[in-house]
TIFI-329235 format. One record per residue (C-alpha): residue number from 1; x, y, z. Coordinates in steps of 0.05 Angstrom, whole numbers, plus 5000, padded with zeros to 4 digits. Example, Ala and Ser with C-alpha at 12.3 -4.5 7.8 and 13.67 -1.06 7.14 Angstrom:
TIFI-329235
k 1 u 5246 v 4910 w 5156
k 2 u 5273 v 4979 w 5143
//
This chain:
TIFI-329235
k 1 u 4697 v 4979 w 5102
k 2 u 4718 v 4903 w 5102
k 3 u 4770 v 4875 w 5056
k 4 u 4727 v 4850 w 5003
k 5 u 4686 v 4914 w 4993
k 6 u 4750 v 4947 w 4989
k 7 u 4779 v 4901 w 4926
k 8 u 4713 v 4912 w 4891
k 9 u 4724 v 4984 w 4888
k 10 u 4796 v 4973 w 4864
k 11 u 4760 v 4930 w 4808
k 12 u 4693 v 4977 w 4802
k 13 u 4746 v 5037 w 4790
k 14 u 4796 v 5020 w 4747
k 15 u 4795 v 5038 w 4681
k 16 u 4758 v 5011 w 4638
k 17 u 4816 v 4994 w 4576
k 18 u 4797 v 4928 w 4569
k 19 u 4863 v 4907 w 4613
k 20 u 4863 v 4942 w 4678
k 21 u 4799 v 4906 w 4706
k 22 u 4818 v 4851 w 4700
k 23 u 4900 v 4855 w 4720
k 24 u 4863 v 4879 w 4784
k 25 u 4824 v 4817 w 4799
k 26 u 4883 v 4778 w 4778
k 27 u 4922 v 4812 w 4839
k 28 u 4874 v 4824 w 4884
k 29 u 4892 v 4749 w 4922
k 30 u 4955 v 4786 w 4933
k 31 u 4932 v 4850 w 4959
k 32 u 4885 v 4803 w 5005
k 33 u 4932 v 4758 w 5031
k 34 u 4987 v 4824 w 5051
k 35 u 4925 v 4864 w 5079
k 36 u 4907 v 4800 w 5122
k 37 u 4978 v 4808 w 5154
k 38 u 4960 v 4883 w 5177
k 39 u 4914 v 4899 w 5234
k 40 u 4869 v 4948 w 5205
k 41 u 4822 v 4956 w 5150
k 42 u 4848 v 5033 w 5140
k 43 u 4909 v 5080 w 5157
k 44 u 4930 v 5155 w 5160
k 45 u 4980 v 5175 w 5106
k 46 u 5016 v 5236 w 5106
k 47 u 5000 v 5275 w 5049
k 48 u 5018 v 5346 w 5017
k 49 u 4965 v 5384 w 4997
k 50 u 4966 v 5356 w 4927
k 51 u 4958 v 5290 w 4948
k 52 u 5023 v 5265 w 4942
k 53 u 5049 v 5216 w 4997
k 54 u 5110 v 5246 w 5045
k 55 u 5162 v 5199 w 5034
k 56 u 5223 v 5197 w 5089
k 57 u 5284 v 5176 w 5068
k 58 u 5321 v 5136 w 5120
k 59 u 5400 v 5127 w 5126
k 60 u 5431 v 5069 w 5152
k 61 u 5472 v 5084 w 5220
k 62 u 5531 v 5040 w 5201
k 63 u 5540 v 5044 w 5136
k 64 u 5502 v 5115 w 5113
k 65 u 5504 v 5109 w 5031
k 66 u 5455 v 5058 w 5041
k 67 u 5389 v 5101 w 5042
k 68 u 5304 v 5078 w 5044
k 69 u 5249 v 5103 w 5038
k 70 u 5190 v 5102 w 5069
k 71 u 5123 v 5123 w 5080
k 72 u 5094 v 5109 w 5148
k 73 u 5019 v 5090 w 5152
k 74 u 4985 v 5097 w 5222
k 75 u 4933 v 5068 w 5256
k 76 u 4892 v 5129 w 5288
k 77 u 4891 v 5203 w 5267
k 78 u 4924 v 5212 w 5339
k 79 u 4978 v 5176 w 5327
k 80 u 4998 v 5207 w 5259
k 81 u 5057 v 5269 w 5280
k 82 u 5028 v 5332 w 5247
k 83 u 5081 v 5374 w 5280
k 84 u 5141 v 5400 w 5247
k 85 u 5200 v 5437 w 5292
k 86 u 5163 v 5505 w 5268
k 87 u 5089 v 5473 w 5292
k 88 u 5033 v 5453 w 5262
k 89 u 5059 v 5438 w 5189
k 90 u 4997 v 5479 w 5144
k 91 u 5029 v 5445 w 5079
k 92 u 5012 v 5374 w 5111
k 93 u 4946 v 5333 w 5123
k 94 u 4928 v 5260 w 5147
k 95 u 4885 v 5230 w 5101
k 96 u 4852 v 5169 w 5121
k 97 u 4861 v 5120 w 5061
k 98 u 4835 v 5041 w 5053
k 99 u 4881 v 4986 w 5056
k 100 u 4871 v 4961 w 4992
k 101 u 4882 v 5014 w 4968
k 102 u 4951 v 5027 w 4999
k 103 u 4984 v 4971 w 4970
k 104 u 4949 v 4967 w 4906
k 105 u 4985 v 5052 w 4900
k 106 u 5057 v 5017 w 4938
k 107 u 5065 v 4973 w 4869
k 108 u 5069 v 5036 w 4823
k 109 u 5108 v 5080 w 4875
k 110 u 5178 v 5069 w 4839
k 111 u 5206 v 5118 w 4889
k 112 u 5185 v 5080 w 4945
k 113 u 5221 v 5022 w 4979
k 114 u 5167 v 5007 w 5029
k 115 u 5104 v 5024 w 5072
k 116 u 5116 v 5016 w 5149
k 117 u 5051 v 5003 w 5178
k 118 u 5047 v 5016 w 5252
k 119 u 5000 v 4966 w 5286
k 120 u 4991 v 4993 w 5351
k 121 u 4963 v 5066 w 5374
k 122 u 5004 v 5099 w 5417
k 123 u 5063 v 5060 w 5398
k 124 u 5108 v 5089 w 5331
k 125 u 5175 v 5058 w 5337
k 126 u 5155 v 4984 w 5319
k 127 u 5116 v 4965 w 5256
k 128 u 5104 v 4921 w 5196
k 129 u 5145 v 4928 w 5139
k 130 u 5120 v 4919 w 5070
k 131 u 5167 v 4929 w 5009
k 132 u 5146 v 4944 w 4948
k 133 u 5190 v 4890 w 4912
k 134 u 5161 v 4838 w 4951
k 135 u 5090 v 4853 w 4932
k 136 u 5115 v 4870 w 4861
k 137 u 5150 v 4800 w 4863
k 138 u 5077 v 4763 w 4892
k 139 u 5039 v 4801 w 4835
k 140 u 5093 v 4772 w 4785
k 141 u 5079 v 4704 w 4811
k 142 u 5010 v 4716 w 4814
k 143 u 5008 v 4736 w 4742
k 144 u 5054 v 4684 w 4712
k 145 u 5016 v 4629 w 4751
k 146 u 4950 v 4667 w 4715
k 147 u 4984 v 4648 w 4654
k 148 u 5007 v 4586 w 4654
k 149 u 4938 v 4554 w 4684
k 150 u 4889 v 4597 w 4635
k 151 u 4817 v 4589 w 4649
k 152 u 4783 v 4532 w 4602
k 153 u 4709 v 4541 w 4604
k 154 u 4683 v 4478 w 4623
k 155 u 4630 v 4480 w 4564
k 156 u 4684 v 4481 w 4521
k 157 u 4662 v 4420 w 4478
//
């Protein structure tokens, strides 16, 4: 599913409130603009089985109270590691979910510092970085911008 299709169905599914609709179309250049950065139009995420992202908390080597985490998106369903040091982990699945839809869930994920998307199969030790205050800070931009340059219909006389 391309890019565009997928920010419809961000907009197409949001609640209808009055607000949310349109706070989505607001951000969706944002969402755009980081997807465009990433190779693929979907990912695996790591999921329990209710649906809740596995998050991995990583320690920094040289100084180790500085902790992140992290939820790693990959590429293929071959590259995603399903096995725990017992085996196949039962309690986890791979669920295959659209870009768009990644980072439009990443701004809400207050326990998240950022998505690491790898971009090449076969290859998990290098990949993008996303963090969730940077897209939080774009959408704040976004928004503000929104604000300050409201839309004047042009048959407003």
């Amino acid at each position: 599913m391309d890019l565009k299709t997928q920010i419809q169905l961000l907009i197409d599914n949001a609640p209808n409130d009055g607000i949310t609709p349109q706070l989505v179309t607001a951000i969706a250049p944002v969402i755009s603009a980081i997807a465009q950065r990433l190779r693929y139009p979907q990912y695996y995420i790591l999921q329990n089985l209710e649906k809740d992202w596995v998050l991995t908390t990583l320690s920094n080597r040289a100084n180790p109270g500085l902790e992140k985490r992290v939820i790693y998106a990959y590429p293929t369903l071959q590259d995603v590691p399903l096995r725990s040091n017992a085996g196949l982990d039962p309690q986890v699945i791979a669920a295959p979910i659209q870009i768009a839809h990644i980072l439009f869930e990443l701004v809400a994920l207050e326990l998240v510092d950022s998505i690491v998307f790898f971009e090449t199969p076969g290859m998990s030790t290098k990949g993008v970085e996303i963090q969730r205050t940077e897209l939080q800070h774009l959408i704040q931009e976004k928004l503000q911008q929104k604000h300050s340059h409201p839309q004047i219909p042009p048959d407003i006389a």
